[in-house]
C-alpha positions in Angstrom: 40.2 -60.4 -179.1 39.4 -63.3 -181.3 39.7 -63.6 -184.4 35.7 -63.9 -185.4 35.2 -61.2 -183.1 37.8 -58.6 -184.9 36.4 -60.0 -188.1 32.4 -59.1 -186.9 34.0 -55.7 -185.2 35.6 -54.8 -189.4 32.4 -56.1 -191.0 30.5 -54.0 -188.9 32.2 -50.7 -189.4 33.2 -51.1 -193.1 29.0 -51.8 -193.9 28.7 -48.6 -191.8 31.2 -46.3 -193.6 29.4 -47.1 -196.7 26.1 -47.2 -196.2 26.4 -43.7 -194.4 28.3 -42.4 -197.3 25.8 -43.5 -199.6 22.9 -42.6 -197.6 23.9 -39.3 -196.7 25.4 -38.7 -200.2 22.1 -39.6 -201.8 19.2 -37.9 -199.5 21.1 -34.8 -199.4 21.2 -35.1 -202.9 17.8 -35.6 -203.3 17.5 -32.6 -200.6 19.4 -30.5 -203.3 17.0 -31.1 -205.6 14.3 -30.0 -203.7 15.6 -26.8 -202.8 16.1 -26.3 -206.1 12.9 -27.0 -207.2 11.7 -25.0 -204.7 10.0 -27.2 -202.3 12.5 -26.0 -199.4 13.8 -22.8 -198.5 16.7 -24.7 -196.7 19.5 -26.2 -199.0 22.6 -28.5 -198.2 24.7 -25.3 -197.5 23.4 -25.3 -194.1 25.2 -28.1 -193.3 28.3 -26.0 -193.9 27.1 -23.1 -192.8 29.6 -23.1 -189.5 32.2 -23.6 -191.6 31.8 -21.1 -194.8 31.3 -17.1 -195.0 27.2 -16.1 -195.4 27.5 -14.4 -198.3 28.5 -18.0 -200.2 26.2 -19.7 -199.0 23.7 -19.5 -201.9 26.9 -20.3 -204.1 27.0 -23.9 -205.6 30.5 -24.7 -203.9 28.9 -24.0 -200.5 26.1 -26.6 -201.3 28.5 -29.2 -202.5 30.6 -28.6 -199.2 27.1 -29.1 -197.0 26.6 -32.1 -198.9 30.7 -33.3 -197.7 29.6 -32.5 -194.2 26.4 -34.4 -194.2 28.1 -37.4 -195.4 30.1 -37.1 -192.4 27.5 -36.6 -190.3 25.5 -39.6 -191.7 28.8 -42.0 -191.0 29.1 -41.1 -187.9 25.3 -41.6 -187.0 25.7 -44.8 -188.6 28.6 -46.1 -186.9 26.5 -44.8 -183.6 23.2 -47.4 -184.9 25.3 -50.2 -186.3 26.9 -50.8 -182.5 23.5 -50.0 -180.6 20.6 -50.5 -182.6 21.3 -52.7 -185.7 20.2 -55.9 -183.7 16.5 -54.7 -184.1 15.1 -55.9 -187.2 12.3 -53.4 -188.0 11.9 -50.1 -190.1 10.6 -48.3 -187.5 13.1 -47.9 -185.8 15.2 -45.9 -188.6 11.8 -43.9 -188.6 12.8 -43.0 -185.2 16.1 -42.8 -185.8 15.1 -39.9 -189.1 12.7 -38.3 -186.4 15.4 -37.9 -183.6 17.8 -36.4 -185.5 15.8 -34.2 -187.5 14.3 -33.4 -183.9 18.1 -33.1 -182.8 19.1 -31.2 -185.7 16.7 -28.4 -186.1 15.9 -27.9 -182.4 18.8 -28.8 -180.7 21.9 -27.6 -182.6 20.3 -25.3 -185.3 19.2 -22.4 -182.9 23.0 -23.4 -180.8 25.0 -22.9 -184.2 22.8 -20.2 -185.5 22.1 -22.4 -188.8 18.6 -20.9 -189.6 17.1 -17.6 -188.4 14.4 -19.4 -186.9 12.7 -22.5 -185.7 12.1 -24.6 -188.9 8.5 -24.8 -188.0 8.1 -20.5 -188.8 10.1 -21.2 -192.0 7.3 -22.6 -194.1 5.1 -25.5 -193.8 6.6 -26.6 -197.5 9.8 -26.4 -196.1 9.2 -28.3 -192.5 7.1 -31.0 -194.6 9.8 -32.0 -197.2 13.1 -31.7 -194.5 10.8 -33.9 -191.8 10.4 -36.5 -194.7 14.0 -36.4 -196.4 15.3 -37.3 -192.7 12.7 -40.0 -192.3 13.7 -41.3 -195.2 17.2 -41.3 -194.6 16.8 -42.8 -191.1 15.2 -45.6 -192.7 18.0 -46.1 -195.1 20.5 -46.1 -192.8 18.4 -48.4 -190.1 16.4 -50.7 -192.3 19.8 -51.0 -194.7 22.4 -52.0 -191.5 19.7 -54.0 -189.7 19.2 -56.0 -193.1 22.9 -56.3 -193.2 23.2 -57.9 -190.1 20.0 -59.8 -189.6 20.8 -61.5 -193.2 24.1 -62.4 -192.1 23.3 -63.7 -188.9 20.7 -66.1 -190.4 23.3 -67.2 -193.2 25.6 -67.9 -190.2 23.3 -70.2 -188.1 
């Protein structure tokens, strides 16, 4: 491998380390917030909730872990967009990309895992509404950010 390749290749996945951290840091966050204001009935523990007892997951700690494992899962997803779709320069794909996974998420590996009782839909309409639009919005943080990354740097190259 070349040397500007290796380079691109280390560029590529230290832009996606951090902007997953700091996207899945900062909309799960924000998620937190809205559970505790009340506008979901799902908070960051659910992320977790594989991984810690039922009866803690109300507790703080258990919130602060789902927010750990969401930052995972955001670096992982990504690394998975900055090697397949970070070459398209448009926000709708993150759109997409916040729509699949939330798709992916809470109808796909929610009712495998057993994180929520039932479909996310027969939760609440408040609830559905506000976790549909925090993983919009963090699809199009983590697309719109890594495609601006690379499209800026392209263009500085040529």
């Amino acid at each position: 491998m070349t040397e500007d390749k290796k380079n691109v290749k280390e560029r590529k996945l230290k832009s996606a380390l951090m902007i997953g951290a700091v996207g899945g840091a900062f909309w799960t966050l924000v998620g937190y917030a809205a559970y505790f204001m009340n506008f979901s009935k799902l908070g960051p523990s659910l992320f977790a909730k594989p991984f810690i007892s039922q009866e803690s997951l109300d507790q703080p700690f258990a919130h602060f872990m789902g927010i750990g494992v969401a930052i995972v899962f955001s670096i992982l997803v990504s690394l998975a967009y900055v090697f397949t779709l970070a070459h398209f320069y448009s926000p709708l794909i993150g759109v997409a990309l916040g729509g699949g996974v939330f798709l992916l998420f809470f109808y796909g590996l929610s009712p495998l895992l057993g994180l929520t009782k039932q479909p996310i839909h027969l939760i609440g309409m408040n609830t559905f509404a506000t976790e549909l639009c925090l993983f919009i919005l963090w699809g199009l943080f983590i697309g719109f950010s890594l495609s601006t990354e690379f499209s800026s740097r392209d263009n500085a190259v040529r």
